[in-house]
N, C-alpha and C positions, 0 to 999 in steps of 0.2 A: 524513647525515640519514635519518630513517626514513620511509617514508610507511606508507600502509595499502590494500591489493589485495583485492579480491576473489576469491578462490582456487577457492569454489564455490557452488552456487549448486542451488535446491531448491525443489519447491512440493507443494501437495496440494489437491485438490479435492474435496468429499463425493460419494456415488456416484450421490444424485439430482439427478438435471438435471429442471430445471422450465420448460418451454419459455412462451413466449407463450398459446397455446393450452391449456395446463394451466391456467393461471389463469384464463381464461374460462370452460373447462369446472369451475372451482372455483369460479363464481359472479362474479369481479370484473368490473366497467362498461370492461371493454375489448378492443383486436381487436390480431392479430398485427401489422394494418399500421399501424395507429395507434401501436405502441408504438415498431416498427422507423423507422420515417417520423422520430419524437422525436428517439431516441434511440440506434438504430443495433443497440439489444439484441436476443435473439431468445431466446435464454433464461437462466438461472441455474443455480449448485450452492446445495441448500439441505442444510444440515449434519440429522441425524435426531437424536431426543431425547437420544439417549446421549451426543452429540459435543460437548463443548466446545471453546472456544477454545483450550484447552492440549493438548486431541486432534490440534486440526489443524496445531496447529504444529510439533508433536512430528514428524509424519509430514514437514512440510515441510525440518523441522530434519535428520532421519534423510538425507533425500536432500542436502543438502546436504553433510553432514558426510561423505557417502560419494562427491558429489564434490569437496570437497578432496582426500582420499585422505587422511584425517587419523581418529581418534578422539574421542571426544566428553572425554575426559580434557585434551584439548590443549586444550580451550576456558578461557579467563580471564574471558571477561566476556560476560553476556546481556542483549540491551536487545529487548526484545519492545514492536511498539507495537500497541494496539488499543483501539476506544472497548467494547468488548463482552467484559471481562473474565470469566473463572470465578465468582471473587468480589471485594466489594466488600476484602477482603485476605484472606489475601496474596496478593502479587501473581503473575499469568499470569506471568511470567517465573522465578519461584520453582520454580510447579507444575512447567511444563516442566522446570526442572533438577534437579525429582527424575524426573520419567518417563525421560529420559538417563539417570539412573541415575550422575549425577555431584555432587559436592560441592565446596563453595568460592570458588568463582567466585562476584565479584558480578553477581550479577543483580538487574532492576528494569524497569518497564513505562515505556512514553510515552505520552502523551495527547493526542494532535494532531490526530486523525480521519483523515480520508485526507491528509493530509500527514507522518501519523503514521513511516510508513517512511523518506522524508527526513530527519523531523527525526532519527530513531534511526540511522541510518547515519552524519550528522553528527557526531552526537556520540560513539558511536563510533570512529572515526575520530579523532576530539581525544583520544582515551584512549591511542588504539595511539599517536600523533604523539609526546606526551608522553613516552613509555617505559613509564608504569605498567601497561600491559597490552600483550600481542603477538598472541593470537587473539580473536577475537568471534564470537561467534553474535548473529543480528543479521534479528529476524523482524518480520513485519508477518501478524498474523491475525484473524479477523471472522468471528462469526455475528452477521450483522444481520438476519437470518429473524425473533430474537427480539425485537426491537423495531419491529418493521414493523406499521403497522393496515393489516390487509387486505382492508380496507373500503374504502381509499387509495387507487384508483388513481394518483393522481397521484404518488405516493413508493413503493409496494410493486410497483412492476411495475423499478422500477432497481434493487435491490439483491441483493446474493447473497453467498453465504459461501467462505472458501477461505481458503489462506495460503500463505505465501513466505518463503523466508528467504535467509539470504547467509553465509557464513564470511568474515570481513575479518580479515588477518593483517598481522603487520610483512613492510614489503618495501624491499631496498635498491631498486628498481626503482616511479618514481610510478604510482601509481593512482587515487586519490580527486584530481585537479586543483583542486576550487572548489565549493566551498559557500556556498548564501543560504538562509537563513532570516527567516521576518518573519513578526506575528499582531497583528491588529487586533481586538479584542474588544468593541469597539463594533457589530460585526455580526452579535453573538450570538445574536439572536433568527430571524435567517434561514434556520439550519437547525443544529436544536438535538434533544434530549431532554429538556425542561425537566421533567422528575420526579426524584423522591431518596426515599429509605425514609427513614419518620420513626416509631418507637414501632409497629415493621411494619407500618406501612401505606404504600401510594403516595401521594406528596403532587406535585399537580401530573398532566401526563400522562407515562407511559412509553412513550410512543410518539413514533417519529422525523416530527419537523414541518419543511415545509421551501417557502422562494416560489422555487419555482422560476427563474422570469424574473430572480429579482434576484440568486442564486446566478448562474445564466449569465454575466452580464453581469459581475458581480464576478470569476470565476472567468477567464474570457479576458483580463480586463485584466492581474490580477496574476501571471496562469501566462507570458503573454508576457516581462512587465518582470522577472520572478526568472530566467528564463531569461535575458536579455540582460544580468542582473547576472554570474551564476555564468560566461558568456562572457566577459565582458570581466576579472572578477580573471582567469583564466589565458591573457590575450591571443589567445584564438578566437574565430573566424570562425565564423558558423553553416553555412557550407558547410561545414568541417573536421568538420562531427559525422555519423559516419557512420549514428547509430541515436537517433532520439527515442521515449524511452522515456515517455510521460507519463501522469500515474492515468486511469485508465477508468473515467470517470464519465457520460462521454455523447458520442458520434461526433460533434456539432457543435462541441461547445467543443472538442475533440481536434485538427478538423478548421480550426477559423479561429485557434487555438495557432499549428498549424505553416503557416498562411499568412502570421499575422505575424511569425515566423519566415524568412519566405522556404523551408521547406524541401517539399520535395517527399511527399504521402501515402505515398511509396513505400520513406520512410526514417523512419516512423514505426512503431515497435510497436502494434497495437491487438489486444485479446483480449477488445474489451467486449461483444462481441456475442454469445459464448457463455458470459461471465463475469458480466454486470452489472456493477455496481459492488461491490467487497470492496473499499471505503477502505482502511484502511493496506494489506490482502493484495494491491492491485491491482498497485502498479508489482512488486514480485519476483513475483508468478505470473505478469505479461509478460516480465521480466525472464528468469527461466528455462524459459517457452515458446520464446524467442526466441534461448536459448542450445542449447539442446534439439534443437530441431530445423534447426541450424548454420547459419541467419542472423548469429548474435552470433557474431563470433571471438576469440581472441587478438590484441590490441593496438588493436582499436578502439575508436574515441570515442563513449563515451555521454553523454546527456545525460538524466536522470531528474527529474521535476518534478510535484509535487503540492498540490493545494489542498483545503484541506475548512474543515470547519465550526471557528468560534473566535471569527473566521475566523481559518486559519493558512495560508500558504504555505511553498515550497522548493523549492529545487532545488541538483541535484548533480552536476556535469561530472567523467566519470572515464574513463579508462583501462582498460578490460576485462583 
């Protein structure tokens, strides 16, 4: 039987950092401690006009592929996910594969939000399972600078831009253990972009709207239960997970996750504090901060889990 592993693992982050106190000094209704207090944030990467979404992936893509130790020709298939495309087509997953400078591989985006890396890892993963593909590039990247009112405090002090990516390869040796996926779309007005280009104009607003309070409470419930689902198909224990990897979206819901959880803050990745939130880019730019600097090793149990707007969840128990 084949599974599918993780081989390498890659991020990038733009080279302005916007701290708390930058956006004050830039006019927004708010203070460092106010935001930290929240949200657990202190500052962000904001991508600069030049940088798209297929910029920053490409860089995260680069690191990656360099460490598998592999070529970017070995790659079969690209599943890039982001709510913040290049363009409305073709799709960010295309552009990357020509900045590689490779041909043929299908590639194609997800649309999930910040569950967006889950769900593309998943599916992934069922590609390589199957036989029809043996490597994957497999990214999650976000400039959500561009769709932020920065009038907002209440939504433009959490977001920031970055990306992450992964090489998932065939392996006689398991890796990916258990996959849950779920999206309820009835709670789509909770935190949305509800604009579209109609006859070039904006119809609606382009700007990211969000109730916060009902996000939280939504977000802890179903980040807990898709974890204790993805648990239970591969018969673990939450003490057996050596590293909870979860999107970083805000230091509370993070923090009352892994109390329901039972697990300790001390086997939890966070990087949201310097990160913000970069939906799908969040979990692999923790993922390979935490591989990086030799927390994550060989043969440990992750556990990776995200929620965002759709609403959509996931989560994904693996084998590093």
């Amino acid at each position: 039987m084949k599974y599918a592993r993780i081989t390498g693992t890659g991020s990038y982050l733009p080279p302005t950092a916007l701290s708390n106190n930058d956006l004050v000094a830039r006019g927004v209704d708010t203070s460092d401690e106010w935001v930290v207090e929240r949200t657990g944030i202190r500052s962000r990467h904001i991508a600069d006009e030049t940088q798209a979404a297929s910029d920053l992936a490409l860089e995260a893509s680069r690191a990656a592929i360099a460490s598998a130790g592999i070529t970017a020709e070995k790659i079969d298939l690209i599943i890039l996910a982001t709510s913040t495309p290049d363009y409305i087509f073709p799709s960010t997953a295309c552009l990357l594969q020509s900045k590689l400078g490779v041909r043929g591989a299908a590639a194609f985006d997800v649309q999930a939000v910040c569950s967006g890396f889950a769900y593309a890892i998943t599916v992934a993963e069922k590609f390589i399972r199957s036989g029809s593909h043996r490597c994957a590039l497999v990214v999650g990247t976000e400039v959500f600078s561009r769709i932020l009112d920065w009038n907002d405090r209440g939504t433009c002090v959490l977001f920031g831009d970055g990306a992450g990516a992964v090489i998932l390869e065939a392996s006689d040796t398991p890796g990916i253990l258990a996959s849950a996926l779920h999206a309820d779309g009835s709670y789509n007005e909770i935190l949305a972009v509800p604009g579209n280009v109609c006859g070039g104009r904006i119809i609606g607003s382009p700007f990211l709207q969000m109730d916060g309070q009902a996000v939280f409470k939504f977000a802890v419930k179903v980040l807990a239960d898709v974890a204790k689902e993805a648990l239970d198909q591969a018969g673990v224990k939450p003490e057996e997970i050596d590293w909870l990897i979860p999107h970083q979206a805000n230091i509370r819901i993070i923090q009352a996750t892994a109390k329901k959880l039972g697990m300790p803050m001390e086997k939890v990745i966070t990087t949201v504090e310097h990160h913000g939130n970069t939906s799908a880019a969040s979990i692999p730019l923790a993922l390979d901060a935490a591989v990086r600097d030799g927390r994550i090793k060989r043969g440990d149990t992750l556990l990776l889990e995200g929620v965002g707007g759709g609403f959509t969840w996931g989560a994904v128990l693996l084998k590093f």
